[in-house]
C-alpha positions as CSV (number, residue, x, y, z in Angstrom):
1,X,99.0,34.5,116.8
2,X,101.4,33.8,114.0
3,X,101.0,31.8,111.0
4,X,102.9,28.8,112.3
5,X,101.8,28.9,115.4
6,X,98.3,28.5,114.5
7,X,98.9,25.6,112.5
8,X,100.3,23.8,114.8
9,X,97.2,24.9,117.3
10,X,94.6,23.7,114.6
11,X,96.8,20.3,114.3
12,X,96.3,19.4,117.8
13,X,93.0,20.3,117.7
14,X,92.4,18.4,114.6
15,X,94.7,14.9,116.1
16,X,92.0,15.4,119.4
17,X,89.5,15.1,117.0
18,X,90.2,12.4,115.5
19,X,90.4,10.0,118.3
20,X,87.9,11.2,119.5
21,X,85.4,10.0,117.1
22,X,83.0,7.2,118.6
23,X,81.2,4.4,117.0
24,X,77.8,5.7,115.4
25,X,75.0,3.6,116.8
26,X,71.3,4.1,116.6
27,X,68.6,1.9,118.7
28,X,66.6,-0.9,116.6
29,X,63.2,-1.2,117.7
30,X,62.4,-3.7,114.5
31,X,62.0,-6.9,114.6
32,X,61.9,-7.7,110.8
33,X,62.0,-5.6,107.4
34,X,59.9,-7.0,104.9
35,X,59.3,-5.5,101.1
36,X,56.7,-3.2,99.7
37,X,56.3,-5.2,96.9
38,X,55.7,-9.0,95.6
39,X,57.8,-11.7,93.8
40,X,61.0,-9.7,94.2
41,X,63.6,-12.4,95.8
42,X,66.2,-11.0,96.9
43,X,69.2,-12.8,97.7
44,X,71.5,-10.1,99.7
45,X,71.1,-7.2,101.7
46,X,73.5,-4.3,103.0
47,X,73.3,-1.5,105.3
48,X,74.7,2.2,105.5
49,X,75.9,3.7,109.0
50,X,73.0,5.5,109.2
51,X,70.8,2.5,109.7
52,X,69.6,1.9,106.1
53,X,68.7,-1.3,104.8
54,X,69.0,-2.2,101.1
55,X,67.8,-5.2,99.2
56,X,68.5,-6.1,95.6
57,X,66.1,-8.5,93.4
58,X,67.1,-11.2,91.5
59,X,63.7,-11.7,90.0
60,X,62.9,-7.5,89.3
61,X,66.6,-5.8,89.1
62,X,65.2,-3.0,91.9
63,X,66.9,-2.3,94.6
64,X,64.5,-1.5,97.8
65,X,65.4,1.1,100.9
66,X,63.9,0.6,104.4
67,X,64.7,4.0,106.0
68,X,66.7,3.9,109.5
69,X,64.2,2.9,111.8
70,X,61.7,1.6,109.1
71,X,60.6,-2.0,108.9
72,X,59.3,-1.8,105.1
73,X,61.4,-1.2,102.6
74,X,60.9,0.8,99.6
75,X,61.4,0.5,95.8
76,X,64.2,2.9,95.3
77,X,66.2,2.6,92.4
78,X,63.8,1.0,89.3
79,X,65.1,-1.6,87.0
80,X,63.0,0.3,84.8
81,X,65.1,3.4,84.8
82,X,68.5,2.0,84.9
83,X,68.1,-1.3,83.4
84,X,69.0,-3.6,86.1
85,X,68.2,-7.0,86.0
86,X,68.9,-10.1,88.3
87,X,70.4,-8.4,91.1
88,X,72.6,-10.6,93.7
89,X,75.2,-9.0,95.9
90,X,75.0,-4.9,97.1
91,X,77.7,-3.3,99.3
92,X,76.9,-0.2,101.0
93,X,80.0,1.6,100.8
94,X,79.9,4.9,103.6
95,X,83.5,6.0,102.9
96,X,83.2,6.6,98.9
97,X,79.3,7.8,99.1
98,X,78.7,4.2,96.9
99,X,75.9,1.3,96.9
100,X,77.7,-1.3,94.7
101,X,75.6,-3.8,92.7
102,X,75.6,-7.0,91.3
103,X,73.8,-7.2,88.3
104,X,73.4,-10.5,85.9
105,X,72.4,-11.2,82.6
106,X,69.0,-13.2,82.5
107,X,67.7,-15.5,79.4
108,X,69.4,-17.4,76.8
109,X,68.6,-20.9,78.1
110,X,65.9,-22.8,75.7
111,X,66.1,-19.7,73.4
112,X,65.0,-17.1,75.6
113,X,66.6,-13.9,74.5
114,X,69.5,-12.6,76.5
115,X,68.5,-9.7,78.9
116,X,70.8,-7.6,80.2
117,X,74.8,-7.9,81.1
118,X,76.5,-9.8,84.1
119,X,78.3,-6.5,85.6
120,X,79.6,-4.4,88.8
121,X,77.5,-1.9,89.2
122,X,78.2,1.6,91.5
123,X,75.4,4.0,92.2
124,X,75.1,7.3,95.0
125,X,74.5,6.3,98.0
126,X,72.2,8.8,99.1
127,X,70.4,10.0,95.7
128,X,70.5,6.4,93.6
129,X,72.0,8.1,90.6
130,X,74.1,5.7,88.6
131,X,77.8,6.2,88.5
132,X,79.6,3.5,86.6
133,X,79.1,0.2,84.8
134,X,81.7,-2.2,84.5
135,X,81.2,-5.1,82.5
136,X,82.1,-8.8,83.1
137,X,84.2,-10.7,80.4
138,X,82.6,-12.5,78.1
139,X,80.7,-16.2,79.0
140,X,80.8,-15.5,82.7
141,X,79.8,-16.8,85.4
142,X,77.2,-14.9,88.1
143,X,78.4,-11.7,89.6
144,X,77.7,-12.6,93.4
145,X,78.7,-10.2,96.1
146,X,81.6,-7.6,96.4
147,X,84.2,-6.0,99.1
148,X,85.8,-2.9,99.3
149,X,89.2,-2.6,100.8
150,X,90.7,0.9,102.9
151,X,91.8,2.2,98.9
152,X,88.5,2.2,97.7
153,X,89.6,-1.4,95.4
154,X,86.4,-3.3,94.8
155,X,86.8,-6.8,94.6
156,X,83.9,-8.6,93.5
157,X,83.0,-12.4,93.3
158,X,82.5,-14.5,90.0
159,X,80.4,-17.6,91.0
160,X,80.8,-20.8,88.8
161,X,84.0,-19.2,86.9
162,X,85.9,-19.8,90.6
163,X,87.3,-16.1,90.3
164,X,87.9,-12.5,92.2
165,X,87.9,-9.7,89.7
166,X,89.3,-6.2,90.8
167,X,88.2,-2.9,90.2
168,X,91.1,-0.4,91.5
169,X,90.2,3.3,92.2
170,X,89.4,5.2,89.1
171,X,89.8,2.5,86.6
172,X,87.4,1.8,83.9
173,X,86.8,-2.1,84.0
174,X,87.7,-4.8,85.8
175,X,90.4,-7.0,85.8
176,X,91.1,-10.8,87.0
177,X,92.5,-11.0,90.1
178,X,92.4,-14.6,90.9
179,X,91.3,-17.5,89.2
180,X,91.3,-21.0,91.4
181,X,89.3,-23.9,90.8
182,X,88.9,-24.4,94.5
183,X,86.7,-21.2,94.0
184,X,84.7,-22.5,91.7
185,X,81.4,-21.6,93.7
186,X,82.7,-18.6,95.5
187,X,79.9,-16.3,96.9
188,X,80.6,-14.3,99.8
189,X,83.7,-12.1,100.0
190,X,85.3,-10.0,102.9
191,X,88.5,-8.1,104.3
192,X,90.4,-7.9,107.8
193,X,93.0,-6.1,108.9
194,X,95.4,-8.2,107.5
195,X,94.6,-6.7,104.7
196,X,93.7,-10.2,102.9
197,X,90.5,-11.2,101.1
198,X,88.5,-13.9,102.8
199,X,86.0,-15.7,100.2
200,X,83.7,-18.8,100.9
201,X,82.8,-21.2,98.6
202,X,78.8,-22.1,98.4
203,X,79.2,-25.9,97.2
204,X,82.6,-27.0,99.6
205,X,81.5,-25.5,102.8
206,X,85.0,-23.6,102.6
207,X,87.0,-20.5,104.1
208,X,89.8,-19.2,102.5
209,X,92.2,-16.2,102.8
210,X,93.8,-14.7,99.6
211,X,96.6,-12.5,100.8
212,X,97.2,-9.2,98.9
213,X,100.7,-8.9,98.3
214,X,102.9,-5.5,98.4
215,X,102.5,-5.0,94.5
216,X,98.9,-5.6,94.5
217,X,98.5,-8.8,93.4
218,X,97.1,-11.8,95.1
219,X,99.1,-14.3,97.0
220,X,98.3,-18.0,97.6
221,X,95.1,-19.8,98.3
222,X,95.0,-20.7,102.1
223,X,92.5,-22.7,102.8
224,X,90.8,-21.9,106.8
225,X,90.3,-24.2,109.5
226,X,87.1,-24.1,110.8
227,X,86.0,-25.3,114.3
228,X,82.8,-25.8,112.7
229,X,81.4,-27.0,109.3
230,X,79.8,-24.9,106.8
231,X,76.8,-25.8,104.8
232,X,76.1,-23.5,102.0
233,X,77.8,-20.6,103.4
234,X,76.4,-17.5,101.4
235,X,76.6,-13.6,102.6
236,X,79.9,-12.9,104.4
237,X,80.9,-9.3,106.3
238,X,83.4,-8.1,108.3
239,X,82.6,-7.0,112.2
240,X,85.8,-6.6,113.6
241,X,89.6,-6.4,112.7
242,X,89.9,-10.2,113.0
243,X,86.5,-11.0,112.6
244,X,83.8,-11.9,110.4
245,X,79.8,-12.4,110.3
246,X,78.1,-15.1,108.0
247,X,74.9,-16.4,107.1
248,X,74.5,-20.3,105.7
249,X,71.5,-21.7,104.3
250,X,71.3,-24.4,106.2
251,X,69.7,-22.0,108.2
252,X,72.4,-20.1,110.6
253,X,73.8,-17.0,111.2
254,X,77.6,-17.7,112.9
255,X,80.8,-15.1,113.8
256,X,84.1,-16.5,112.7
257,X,87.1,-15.6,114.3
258,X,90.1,-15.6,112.5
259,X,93.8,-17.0,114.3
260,X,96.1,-17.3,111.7
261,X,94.9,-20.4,109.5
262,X,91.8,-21.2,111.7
263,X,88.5,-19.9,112.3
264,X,86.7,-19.6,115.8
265,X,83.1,-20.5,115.0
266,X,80.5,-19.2,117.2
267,X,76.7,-19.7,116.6
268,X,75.0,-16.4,116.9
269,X,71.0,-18.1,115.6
270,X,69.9,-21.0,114.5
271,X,66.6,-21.9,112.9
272,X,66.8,-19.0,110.1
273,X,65.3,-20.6,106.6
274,X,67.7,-20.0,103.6
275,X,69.8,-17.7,105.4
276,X,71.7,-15.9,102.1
277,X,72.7,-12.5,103.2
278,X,73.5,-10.2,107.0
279,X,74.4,-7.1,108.2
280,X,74.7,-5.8,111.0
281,X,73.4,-2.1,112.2
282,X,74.3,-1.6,116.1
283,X,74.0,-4.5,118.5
284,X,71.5,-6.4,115.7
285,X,72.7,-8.7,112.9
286,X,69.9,-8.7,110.4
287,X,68.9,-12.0,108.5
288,X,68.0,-12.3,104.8
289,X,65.7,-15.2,105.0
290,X,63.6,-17.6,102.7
291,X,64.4,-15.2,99.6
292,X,61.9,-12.7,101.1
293,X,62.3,-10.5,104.2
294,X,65.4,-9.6,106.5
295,X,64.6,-10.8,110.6
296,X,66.4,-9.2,113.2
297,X,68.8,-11.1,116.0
298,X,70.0,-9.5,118.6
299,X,73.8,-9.9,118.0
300,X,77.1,-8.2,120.1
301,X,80.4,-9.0,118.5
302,X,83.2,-10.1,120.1
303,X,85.2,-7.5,118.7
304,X,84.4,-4.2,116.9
305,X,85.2,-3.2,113.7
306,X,86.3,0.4,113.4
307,X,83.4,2.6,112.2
308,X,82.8,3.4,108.9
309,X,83.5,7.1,108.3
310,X,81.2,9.4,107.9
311,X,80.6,10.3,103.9
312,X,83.1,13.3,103.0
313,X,82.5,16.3,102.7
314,X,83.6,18.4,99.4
315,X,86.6,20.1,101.1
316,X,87.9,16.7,102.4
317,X,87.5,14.6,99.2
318,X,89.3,17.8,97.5
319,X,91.8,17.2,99.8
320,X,92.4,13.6,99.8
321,X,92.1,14.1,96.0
322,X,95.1,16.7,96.6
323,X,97.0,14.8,98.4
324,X,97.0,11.6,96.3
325,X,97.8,14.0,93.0
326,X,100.6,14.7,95.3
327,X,102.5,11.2,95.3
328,X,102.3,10.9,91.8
329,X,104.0,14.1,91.1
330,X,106.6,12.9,93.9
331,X,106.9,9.4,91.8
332,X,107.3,12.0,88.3
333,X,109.6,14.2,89.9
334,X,107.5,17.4,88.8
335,X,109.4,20.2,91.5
336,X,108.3,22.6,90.0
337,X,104.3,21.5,90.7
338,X,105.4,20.5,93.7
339,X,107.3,24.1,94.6
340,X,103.8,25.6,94.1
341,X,102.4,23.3,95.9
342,X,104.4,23.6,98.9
343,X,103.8,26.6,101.4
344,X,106.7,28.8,101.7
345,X,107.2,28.1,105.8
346,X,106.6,24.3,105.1
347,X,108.5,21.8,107.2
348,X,109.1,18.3,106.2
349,X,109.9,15.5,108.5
350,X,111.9,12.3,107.6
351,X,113.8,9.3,108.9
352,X,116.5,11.5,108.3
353,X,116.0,14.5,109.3
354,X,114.2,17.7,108.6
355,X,113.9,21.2,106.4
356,X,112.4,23.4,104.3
357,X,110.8,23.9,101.0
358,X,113.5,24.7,99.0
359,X,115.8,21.6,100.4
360,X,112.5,19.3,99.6
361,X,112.0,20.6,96.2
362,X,115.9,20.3,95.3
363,X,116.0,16.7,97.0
364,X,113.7,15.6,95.0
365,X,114.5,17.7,91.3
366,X,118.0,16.7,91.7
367,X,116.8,12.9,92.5
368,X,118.3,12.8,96.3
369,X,115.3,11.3,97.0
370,X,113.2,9.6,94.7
371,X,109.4,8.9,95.5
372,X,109.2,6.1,93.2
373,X,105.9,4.6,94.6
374,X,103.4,5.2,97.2
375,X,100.7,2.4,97.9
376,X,98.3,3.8,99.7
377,X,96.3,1.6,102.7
378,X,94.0,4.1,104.1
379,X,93.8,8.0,104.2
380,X,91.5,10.3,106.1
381,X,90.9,14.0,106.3
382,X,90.1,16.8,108.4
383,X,89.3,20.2,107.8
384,X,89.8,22.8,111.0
385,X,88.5,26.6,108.9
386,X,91.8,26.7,107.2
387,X,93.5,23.7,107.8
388,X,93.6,20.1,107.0
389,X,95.3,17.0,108.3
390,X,95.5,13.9,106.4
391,X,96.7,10.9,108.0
392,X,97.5,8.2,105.5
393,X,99.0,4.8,105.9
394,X,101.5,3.7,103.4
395,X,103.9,1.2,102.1
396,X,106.4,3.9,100.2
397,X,109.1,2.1,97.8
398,X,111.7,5.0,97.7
399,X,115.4,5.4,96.2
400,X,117.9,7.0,98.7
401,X,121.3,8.0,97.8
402,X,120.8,5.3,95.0
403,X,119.8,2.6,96.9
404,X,116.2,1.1,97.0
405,X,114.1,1.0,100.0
406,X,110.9,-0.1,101.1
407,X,108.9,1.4,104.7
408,X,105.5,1.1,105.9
409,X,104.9,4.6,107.0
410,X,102.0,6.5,108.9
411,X,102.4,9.9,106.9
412,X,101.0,13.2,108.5
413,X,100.2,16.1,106.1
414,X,99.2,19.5,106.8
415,X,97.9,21.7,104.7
416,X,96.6,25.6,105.0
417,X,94.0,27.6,102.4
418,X,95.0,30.7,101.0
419,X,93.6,32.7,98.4
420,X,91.7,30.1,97.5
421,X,94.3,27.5,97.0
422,X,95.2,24.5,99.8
423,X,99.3,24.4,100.3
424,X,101.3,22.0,101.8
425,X,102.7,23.3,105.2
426,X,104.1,20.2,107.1
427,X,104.8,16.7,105.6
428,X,105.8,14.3,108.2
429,X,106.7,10.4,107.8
430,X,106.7,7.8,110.6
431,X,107.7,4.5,110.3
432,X,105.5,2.3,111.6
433,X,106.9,-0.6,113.2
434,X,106.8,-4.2,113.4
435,X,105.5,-4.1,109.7
């Protein structure tokens, strides 16, 4: 079988594959996970797809680990060892191998020394090892809970400071995002498939959506109607494509359903004591109650969110790593990195039309077409022995024939190993519509 042939073999293969992935689930027998320890208070609590509960501590800094299945959770990674103190939010992040943290600074009120800083916090998933600190500006507020959007962008909450700070992928600290008084005691945060932030605020009882606009930055404040009032809504998650999950301290646990500028309230259990934190593993939401232990209610939502990847392997984060290096030496205009690059057989697919290697590389040395700026939504990989498909969804802001452009594209990439080295063998855009 020839070389081309076989690629496009191993793409089909790899497309079947990929829609054929089903939601992981694993059964819950447990009815509760409490903590192997005493005085720790913890105020939220996240779970990995495995089934994995974790708990951080305001009062000790540790985080705690109830294995899949287990009902007792663990100390896991030690204040002690990594200097965490007053932990709020954590955000079990399956896509990037991450557990993001919360941490605050503790003290300084009647001349108590000042422990610690308020800072976002990442650390492995799977091993605890810390990965990076990133501080808070000076005389913050609280560091409260965090999202992650499809780019790997953290955003995190800043209580009593009524901001949303961002962390975009690879950066070194955060940045404001948004600053709004009506967020003044913001705690939980979210994303749908909008692509917009939903945050609630602890004191107001209030929803709001902060859209994310094409550049990055954040849109307008809309505030959400909701069918149903909030009382000290706290830990916020996302379930579905429109919907969320959130726990209030009055003592419920309710799904919102997001139409436009209003939210579908739905009770899922009442009667939950200081409900601050949920997530949900399977068909069970569990409960961070009273400060202390997380109960278990049996919970089915109304839609389902799509399942968290599985972590990535070395060859695919190589390869997503690849191709993102990629767009930036289409945005530079570096032909000749991107003539080794390409495979000598390769085939590229545009709007326009389609060729070969040598037109591609000339289009773009010669400026034809110029890649000024890819915003990436959401990428995935797939490795089939020699081959990989990325799938990534993009807004790509382009110059064509001198004129500027702007499409939301579903790009398919195809790449093939040899001698050690992953080339580019099919590039394919696909305008997606009605965006």
């Amino acid at each position: 079988m020839g070389t081309r042939a076989r690629i496009v073999r191993n793409a089909m293969v790899a497309v079947a594959t990929l829609i054929s992935f089903a939601p992981v689930g694993r059964a819950q027998n447990r009815t509760e996970v409490t903590i192997a320890d005493t005085g720790v208070t913890p105020e939220n609590l996240t779970s990995s797809r495995d089934g994995t509960v974790y708990f951080g501590s305001m009062a000790k800094g540790t985080i705690y680990r109830a294995a899949p299945g287990a009902a007792r959770a663990e100390p896991w990674i030690l204040a002690s060892a990594t200097g965490l103190t007053n932990v709020l939010g954590v955000l079990a992040d399956d896509r990037t191998n991450t557990l993001w943290v919360c941490q605050n600074a503790t003290g300084g009120r009647g001349g108590a020394p000042v422990v610690g800083q308020t800072a976002l916090r990442s650390f492995d998933l799977k091993s605890g090892a810390p990965r990076g600190t990133y501080h808070f500006p000076p005389n913050a507020g609280i560091c409260n809970d965090i999202a992650v959007a499809a780019d790997g962008t953290a955003y995190v909450s800043e209580s009593f400071r009524g901001r949303i700070h961002r962390l975009r992928p690879g950066a070194t600290q955060l940045e404001v995002w948004v600053a709004d008084q009506q967020l003044d005691v913001i705690d939980g945060l979210a994303l749908l498939a909008d692509g917009a932030v939903y945050a609630n605020n602890f004191a107001s009882g209030k929803l709001f959506r902060i859209p994310i606009n094409a550049d990055g930055t954040a849109g307008a404040l809309v505030q959400i109607e909701t069918s149903l009032p909030f009382v000290r809504p706290d830990g916020l998650r996302t379930v579905g494509p429109r919907t969320l999950i959130q726990a209030e301290q009055q003592g419920r646990v309710a799904e919102l359903t997001i139409d436009g500028n209003r939210a579908d309230v739905r009770v899922v259990q009442e009667g939950l004591p200081r409900a601050s934190g949920v997530t949900v593993i399977g068909d069970s939401a569990f409960v961070l109650v009273e400060l202390s232990r997380a109960v278990v209610v049996p919970y089915r939502p109304r839609e389902r969110a799509t399942p968290p990847a599985a972590p990535l392997t070395k060859a695919e984060q190589e390869i997503l790593d690849l191709s993102r290096e990629k767009w930036r030496w289409m945005s530079e205009k570096k032909a000749d990195t991107l003539a080794a690059l390409f495979h000598d057989k390769a085939v590229f697919v545009h709007m326009g039309g389609s060729w070969g290697k040598s037109q591609e590389v000339e289009i773009i040395r010669s400026g034809g077409i110029h890649y000024k700026h890819a915003e990436l939504f959401e990428s995935s990989a797939r490795i089939i022995d020699s081959t990989a498909l990325v799938l990534s969804r993009i807004r790509l802001d382009a110059v064509v024939g001198g004129n500027e452009v702007t499409n939301p594209f579903m790009v398919t990439e195809v790449y093939v190993r040899e001698k050690g080295a992953w080339k580019l063998a099919s590039l394919s855009f696909t305008r997606l519509l009605g965006q």
